[in-house]
C-alpha positions, -999 to 999 in steps of 0.1 A, spaced: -571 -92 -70 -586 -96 -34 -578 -102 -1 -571 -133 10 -578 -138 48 -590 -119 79 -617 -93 81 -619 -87 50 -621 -121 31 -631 -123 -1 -630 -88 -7 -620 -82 -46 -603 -50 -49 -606 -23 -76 -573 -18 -97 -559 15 -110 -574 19 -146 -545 24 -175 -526 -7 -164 -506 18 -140 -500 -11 -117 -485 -44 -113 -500 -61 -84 -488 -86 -63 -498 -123 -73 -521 -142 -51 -500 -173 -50 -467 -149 -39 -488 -122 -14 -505 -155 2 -468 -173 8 -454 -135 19 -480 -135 47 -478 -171 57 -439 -162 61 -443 -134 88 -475 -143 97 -464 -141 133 -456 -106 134 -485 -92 114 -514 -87 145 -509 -55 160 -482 -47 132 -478 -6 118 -475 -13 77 -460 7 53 -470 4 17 -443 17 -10 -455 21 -43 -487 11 -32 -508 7 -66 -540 -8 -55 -530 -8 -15 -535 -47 -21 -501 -59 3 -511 -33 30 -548 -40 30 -541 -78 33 -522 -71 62 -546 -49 79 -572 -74 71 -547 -101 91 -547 -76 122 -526 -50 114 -530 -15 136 -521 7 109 -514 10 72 -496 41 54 -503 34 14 -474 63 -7 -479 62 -42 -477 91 -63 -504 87 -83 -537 102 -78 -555 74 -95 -538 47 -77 -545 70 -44 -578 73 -53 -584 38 -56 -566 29 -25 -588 50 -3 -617 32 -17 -601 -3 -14 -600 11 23 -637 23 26 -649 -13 7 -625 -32 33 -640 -14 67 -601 -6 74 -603 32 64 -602 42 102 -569 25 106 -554 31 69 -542 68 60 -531 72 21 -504 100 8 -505 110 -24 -466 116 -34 -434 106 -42 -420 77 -23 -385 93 -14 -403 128 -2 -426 107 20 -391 90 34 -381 123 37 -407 144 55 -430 123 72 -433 120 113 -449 91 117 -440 65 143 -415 38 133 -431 8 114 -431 -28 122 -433 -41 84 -428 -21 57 -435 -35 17 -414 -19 -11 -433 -32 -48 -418 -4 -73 -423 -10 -108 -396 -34 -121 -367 -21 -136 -370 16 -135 -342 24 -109 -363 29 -81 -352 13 -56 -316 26 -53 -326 58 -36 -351 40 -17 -323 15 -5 -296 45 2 -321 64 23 -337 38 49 -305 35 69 -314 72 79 -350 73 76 -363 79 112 -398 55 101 -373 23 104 -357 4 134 -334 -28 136 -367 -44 144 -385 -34 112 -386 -57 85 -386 -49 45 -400 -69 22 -390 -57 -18 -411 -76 -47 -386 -73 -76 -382 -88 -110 -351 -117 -108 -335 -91 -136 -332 -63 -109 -303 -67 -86 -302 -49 -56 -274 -64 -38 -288 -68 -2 -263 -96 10 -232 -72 -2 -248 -40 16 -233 -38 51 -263 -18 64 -288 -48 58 -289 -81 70 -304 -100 45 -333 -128 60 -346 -149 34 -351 -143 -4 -376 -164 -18 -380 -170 -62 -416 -170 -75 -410 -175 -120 -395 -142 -124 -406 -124 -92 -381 -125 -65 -393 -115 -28 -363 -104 -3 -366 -98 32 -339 -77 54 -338 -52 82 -308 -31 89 -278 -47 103 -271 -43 139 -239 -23 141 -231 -29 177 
């Protein structure tokens, strides 16, 4: 895995031993970034389920301000935070070691511009994930999601009447949707 363009070119990242992770293609991270490439410089990123921290180093590597990696292991944290040190983005990337719903739940951070959701596929977890943004004080109308999920997993974003579902885009068996919450006014 590396990092395709911006300050950080070329870079190959280290994986999480034990096959922990799944990480995001080349071919499907590279046409996720040409889609909002406009809205990346300057952009706060929020990594769910980060892994390696591959999606939100790219995008910090592209311009991005600021990059919070959540996974709950400490191997996969481990390796994120030296993914960031190898990268030059440590100063602007902060890693948390724990669960994705308590970090939902108890961080204070200020709202993100793009936030990546890349669970492993077909656990269950992103229900919980999905129930809980609407609330989650880290999200606006303006922020935009982007879920990597197996075709297999349904998640029902175009029935949900709290999202408004964007574009969904098919990759073999990996399926990238991108929503923000519905404007209720």
């Amino acid at each position: 895995m590396r990092v395709i363009t911006g300050s950080a070119k070329g870079r190959i990242l280290k994986m999480p031993g034990g096959g922990q992770t799944r990480p995001a293609m080349d071919k499907v991270k590279g046409s996720t970034f040409n889609i909002i490439a406009s809205l990346v410089d300057g952009a706060r990123f929020l990594d769910l389920f980060a892994g390696s921290g591959n999606l939100g180093i790219e995008g910090l590597s592209r311009g991005g301000s600021y990059g919070a990696f959540v996974d709950m292991s400490r191997e996969c944290a481990k390796t994120i935070k030296e993914n960031l040190v190898m990268c030059k983005l440590d100063d602007r990337g902060e890693v948390f070691c724990m669960d994705v719903m308590k970090f939902m739940e108890t961080a204070t951070l200020e709202p993100f511009d793009i936030v990546f959701i890349d669970p492993p596929y077909l656990k269950g977890l992103l229900d919980p994930v999905l129930k809980y943004i609407p609330q989650c004080p880290l999200f606006t109308h303006d922020t935009l999601f982007i879920i990597e999920r197996q075709k297999k997993d349904i998640i029902g974003i175009e029935e949900n009447p709290d999202y408004k579902l964007l574009d969904e885009r098919t990759y073999g068996a990996t399926v990238c949707t991108y929503f923000r919450l519905a404007d209720k006014n």
